[in-house]
N, C-alpha and C positions, 0 to 999 in steps of 0.2 A: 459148195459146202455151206452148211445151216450154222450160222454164228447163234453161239447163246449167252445172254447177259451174264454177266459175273456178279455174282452176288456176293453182298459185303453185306454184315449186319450193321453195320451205321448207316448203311446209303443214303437213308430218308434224312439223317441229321446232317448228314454229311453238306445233303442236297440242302438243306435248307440256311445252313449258315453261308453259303457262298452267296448264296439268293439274297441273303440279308448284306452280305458283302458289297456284293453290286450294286443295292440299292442305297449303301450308306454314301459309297462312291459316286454315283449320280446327282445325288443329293447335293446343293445349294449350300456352302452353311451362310446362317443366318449372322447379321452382325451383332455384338454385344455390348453396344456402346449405346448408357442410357443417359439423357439427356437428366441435369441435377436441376431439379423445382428450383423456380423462383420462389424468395418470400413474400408471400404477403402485406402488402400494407397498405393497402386501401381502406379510405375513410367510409363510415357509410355513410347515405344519404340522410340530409337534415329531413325530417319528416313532420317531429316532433312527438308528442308522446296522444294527440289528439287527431280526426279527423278534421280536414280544413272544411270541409263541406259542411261539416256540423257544426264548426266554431262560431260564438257569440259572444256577446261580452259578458255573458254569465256562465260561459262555456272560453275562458282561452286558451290558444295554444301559448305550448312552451316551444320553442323553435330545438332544442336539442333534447332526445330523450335520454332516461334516467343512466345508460351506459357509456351513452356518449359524455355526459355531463364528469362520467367517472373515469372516462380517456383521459380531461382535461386534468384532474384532480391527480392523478395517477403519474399525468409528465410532470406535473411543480414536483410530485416527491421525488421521482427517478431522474429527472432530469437537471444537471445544477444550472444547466444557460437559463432553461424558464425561471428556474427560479432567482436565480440573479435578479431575473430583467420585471418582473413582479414585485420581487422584496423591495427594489431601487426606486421603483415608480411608488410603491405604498411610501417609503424614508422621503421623496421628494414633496410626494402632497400633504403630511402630514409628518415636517421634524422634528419636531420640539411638541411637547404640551401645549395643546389645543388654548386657544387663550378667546375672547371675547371683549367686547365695549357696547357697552350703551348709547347710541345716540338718537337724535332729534328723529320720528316719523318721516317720512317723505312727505307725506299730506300735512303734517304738522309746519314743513317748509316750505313747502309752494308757494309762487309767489311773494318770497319775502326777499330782500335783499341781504348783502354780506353781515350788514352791522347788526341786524335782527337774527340772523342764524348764529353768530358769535355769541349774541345774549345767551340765545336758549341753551347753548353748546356749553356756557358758562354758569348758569344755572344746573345744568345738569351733571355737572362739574362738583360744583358747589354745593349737592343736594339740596337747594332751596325752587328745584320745578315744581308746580302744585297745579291739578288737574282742572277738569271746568267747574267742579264745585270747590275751585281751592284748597283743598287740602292735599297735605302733602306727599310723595309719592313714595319718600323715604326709598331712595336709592343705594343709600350706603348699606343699606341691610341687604336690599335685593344684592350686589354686590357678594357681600358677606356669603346669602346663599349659594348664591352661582357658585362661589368658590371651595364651597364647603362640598356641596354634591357632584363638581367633578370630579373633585379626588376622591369621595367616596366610591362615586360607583368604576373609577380607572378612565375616563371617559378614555386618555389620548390611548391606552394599548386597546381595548375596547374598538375604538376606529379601526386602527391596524389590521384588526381577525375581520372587521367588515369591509375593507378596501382590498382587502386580498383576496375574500370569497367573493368578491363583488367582480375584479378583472378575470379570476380562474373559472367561474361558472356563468357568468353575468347578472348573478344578482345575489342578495344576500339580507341578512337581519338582525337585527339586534331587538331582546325582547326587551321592555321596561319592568322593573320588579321594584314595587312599591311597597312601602308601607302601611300598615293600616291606616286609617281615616283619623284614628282614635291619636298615631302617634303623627299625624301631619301630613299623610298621606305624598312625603316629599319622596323623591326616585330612589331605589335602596343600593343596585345591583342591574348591570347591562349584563343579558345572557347572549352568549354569541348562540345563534340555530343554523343549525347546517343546511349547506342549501340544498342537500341531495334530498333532505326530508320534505322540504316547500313542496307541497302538492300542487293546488291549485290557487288561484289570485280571484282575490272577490272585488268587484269594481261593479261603480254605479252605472247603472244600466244608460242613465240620460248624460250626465258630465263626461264618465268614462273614467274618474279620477278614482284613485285607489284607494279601498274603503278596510281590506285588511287581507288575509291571507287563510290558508289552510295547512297545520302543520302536524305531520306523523311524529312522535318522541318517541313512538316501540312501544308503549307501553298498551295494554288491552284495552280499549275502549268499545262500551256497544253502539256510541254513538259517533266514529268514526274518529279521521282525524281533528285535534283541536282549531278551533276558529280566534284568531287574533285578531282584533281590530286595530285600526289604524292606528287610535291614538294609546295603542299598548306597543307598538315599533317604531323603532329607525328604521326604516328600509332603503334601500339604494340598489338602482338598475342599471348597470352599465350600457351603454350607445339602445338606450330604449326606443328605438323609432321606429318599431311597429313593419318591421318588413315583410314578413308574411302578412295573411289573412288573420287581424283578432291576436295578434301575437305583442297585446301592449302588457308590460311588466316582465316580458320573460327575460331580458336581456340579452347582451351577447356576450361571449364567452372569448377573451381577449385570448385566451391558448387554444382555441381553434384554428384560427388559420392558420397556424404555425405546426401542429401537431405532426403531421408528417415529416417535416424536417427535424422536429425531436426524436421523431423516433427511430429516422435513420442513422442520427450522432446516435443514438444505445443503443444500434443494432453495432455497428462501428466500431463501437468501444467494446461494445462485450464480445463481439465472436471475428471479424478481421483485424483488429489491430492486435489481442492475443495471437491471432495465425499469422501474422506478419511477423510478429518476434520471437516464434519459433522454428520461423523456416530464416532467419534473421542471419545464422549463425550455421546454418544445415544446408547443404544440396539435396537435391534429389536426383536419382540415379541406379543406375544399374550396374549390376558387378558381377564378373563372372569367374571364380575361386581357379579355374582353371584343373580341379580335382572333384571327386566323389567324395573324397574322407567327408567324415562330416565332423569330426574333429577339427581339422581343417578350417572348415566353413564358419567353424564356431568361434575358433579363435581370430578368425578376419571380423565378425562379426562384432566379436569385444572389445579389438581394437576400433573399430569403426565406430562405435556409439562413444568410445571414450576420446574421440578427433584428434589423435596422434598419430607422428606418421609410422609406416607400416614398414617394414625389412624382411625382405621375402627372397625366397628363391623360384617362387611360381610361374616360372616364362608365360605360360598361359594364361597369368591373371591379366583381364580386364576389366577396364569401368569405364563404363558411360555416364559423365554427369550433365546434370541439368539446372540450371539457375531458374526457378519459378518465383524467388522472392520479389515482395511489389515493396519499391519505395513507400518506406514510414510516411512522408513529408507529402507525399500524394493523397494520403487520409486525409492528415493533420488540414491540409488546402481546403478540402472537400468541410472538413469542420468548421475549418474560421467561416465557409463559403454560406453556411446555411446560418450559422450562428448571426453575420449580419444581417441574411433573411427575414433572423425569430426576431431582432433589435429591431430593424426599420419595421416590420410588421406587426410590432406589440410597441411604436411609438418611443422609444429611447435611444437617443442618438447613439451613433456607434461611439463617441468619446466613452459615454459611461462605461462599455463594455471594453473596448479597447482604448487603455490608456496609455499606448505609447505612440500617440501622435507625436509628430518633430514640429508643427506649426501651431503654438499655442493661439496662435492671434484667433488664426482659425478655426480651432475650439472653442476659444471662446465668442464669436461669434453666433456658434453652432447652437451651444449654449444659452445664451441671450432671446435667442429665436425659440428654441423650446419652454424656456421659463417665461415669456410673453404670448408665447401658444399655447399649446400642449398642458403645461404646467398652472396656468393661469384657467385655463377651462375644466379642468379637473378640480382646483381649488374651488370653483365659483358653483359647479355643480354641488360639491359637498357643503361648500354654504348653504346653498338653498335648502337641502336636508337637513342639516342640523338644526335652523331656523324653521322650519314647519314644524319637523317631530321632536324636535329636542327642546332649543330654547322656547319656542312660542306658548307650549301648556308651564311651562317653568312660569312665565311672565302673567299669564291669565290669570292663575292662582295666587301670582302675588299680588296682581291689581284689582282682583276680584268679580273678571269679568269672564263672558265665554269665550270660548277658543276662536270662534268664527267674530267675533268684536275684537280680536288682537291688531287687527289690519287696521283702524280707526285708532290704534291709541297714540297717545303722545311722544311716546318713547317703541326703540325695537332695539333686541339684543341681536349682536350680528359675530357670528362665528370669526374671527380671526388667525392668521399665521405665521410665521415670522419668516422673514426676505428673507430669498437665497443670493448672496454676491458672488459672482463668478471672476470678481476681478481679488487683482492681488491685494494685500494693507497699503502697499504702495502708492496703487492706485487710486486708492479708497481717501486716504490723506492729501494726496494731493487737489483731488475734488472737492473735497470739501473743506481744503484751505483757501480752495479762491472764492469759497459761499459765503467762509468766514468773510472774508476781506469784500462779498459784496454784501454783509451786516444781513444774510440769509441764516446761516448757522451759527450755534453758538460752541463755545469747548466742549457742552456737556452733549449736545449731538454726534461731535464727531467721536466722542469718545462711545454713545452707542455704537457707531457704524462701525468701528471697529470692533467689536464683542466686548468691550473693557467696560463691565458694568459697574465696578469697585471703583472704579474712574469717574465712571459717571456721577456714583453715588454720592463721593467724597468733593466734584465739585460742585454738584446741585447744594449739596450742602452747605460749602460757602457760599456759591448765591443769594442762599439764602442768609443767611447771615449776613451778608455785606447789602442788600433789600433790606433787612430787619433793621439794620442800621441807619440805613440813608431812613426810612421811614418814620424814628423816634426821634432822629436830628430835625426830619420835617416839622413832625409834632412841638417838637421844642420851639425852635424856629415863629413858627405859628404863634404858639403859646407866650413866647417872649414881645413879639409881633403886637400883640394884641395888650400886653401888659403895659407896653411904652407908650401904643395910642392912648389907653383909659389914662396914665398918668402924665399925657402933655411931654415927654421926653421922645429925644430922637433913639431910635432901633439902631443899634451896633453889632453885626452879624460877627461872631465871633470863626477862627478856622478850627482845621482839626487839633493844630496845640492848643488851643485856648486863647491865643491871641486876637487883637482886632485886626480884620483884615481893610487894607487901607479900600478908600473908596467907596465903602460898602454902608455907610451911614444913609439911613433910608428919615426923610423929614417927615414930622408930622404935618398930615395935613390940613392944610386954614380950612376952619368951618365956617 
């Protein structure tokens, strides 16, 4: 018998979704599980903003270029540890109002011994040093000025904006703005200049020494950026020692080496330690209503966001839960961990940052070691700045010589600071009661070294007083002295009552 197909008018669709059937069922499924980016944080390479192959000393490099420079500028604002650890190192080199003294040239003391440098010391003291044509150098005016154009132009907050951009980008400037000629041509105003505008560094081709700078202010020029010379800036280069190729004046940038660990404490702060105190209080998990309503579903739903517990009749309800929260204190670790990183790495002992050491002895030793390192080589560096760009044309001008003859003159103005004491009053007093007693210190020292300047004041004063005194008694004395020789009578030193003091009959002597 001849079989004949049975025809369906769907056959062909028929036929074709089983086909698809088949082959969905064959099919592999693929997995769904995408692996979440790491972030980013990689530094880029110091390059600098020049070719080294091209670098010269009329060509240098800068060792960080212009974004990098604005990484570092970027962690002092977002970041508080850098800037802690910046702001405490600028208060430690520079805490009080910048102060100064005059004294003797080095070449002026060479070769002399104690009792000849006390002269001049006291001469100079006294305003009676007078140069090689004897006349006089009038130092209490110079004085006078000094003191007049520091506080005009701000010098000590002034420093501050230049010690700060100076560790944050490793270099920095302060421009001088003068007066005219007509009105004395003395310093008007310190402009602090941003470092990120500092183009390029102009330096002599043969010394290498720095002759002045190249600086953008924004505004339109057809002849580029403005040219500053030397002796129109302070300038200051942090750890300037040329490590690249041609890389002298560019300085380094004290929040570099630290910058990754800044930026993982604000990655930290801003997006894991929020998601840690939100899952802080929350599981995660699964739950299975045990029903379709979705009435139901809805009201489990409301009570679950509102974390009370739930009174049900749903045999069927289950829940799977899951603890994913990560210990708070496991951050917090990681933070102190980098924090003393940014500290030993940017030169400040962890006391400053973490002050609850339990072994003060210890601290302060820590201490002691930093303020005779660390602290003392930052001070000594900004001496030498202040004393080429600042005091030394100050001084030219008043002795009426050039800048390059300061180095010969009799006198040199030397930037000074005031001591840091890391020990207690206790301490301080007791030290310098056994200086008294070995006739090294007097009241009115210790009463500095304690900060009690109104101490100080009120006993210099009697010293002085009780000196003015014994000194007119001299006089007298003298004078009475000499009255008893011319008239043949014996001298009867009288005491403090007025009385004669026995013994003290002085004879004229046989001519």
């Amino acid at each position: 018998m001849t079989s004949y197909p049975v025809y369906h008018p769907y056959g062909q669709e028929i036929e074709k979704v089983n086909k698809k059937i088949k082959e969905n069922n064959n099919k592999k499924e693929e997995s769904t599980f995408i692996a979440v980016s790491k972030r980013q944080q990689v530094r880029t390479p110091v390059t600098g903003n020049k070719s080294l192959a091209a670098s010269s000393m009329d060509n240098l490099v800068s060792v960080l270029k212009p974004d990098q420079l604005k990484q570092c500028g970027l962690a002092y604002i977002n970041n508080g540890i850098v800037r802690t650890i910046v702001d405490r190192s600028v208060y430690f080199i520079n805490p009080e109002r910048t102060d100064f003294v005059i004294e003797p040239n080095d070449e002026l003391t060479t070769g002399l011994d104690d009792e000849e440098i006390k002269k001049i010391e006291k001469q100079i003291e006294d305003d009676t040093l007078t140069d090689e044509n004897n006349q006089p150098l009038e130092l209490n005016k110079l004085r006078q000025k000094l003191t007049r154009i520091n506080k005009r132009v701000r010098l000590h907050s002034s420093l501050d904006k230049l010690l700060a951009s100076t560790l944050i980008f490793g270099r920095g400037a302060l421009k001088v703005v003068r007066f005219s000629d007509k009105d004395g041509g003395e310093p008007r105003a310190l402009k602090h200049l941003s470092s990120l505008r500092i183009k390029n560094i102009i330096a002599d081709e043969q010394t290498g020494q720095f002759k002045g700078l190249e600086y953008d202010d924004g505004k339109p020029t057809a002849t580029g950026p403005k040219k500053y010379k030397a002796e129109e800036l302070i300038p200051a280069f942090n750890d300037d020692y040329n490590v690249l190729d041609n890389s002298n004046f560019s300085g380094l940038s004290a929040v570099w080496p630290v910058l990754e660990a800044a930026n993982t404490i604000d990655v930290i702060l801003a997006e894991d330690m929020p998601e840690v105190a939100r899952q802080g209080w929350s599981k995660f998990g699964f739950l299975y209503a045990g029903t379709s309503k979705k009435a139901t579903i809805q009201k489990l739903k409301e009570e679950l966001e509102a974390g009370t517990f739930i009174v049900h009749n749903e045999q069927a309800l289950q829940a799977d839960v899951h603890d994913l929260s990560l210990d708070p204190m496991k951050l917090i670790n990681v933070i102190v961990g980098l924090a003393k990183h940014m500290s030993i790495g940017m030169n400040l002992p962890l006391f400053m940052l973490f002050e609850d050491t339990a072994n003060f002895a210890t601290a302060n030793q820590v201490m002691q070691v930093y303020k005779t390192g660390v602290l003392n080589r930052y001070r000594t560096w900004l001496q030498g700045i202040l004393e080429d760009y600042w005091y030394d044309p100050i001084l030219a001008d008043h002795l009426g010589i050039e800048l390059k003859d300061v180095i010969s003159a009799p006198i040199r103005i030397k930037a000074i600071f005031q001591d840091i004491n890391f020990e207690t009053r206790l301490d301080v007093i007791t030290a310098d009661e056994k200086l008294q007693n070995m006739m090294v210190f007097t009241n009115v020292d210790t009463a500095k070294d304690i900060d009690r300047k109104d101490i100080a004041n009120r006993l210099q004063l009697e010293q002085n007083e009780i000196n003015k005194a014994v000194f007119m008694q001299r006089n007298q004395d003298i004078a009475e002295q000499a009255a008893a020789n011319k008239q043949g009578k014996p001298f009867q030193k009288k005491d403090d009552s007025g009385g004669q003091q026995p013994g003290k009959q002085s004879k004229v002597p046989s001519k």
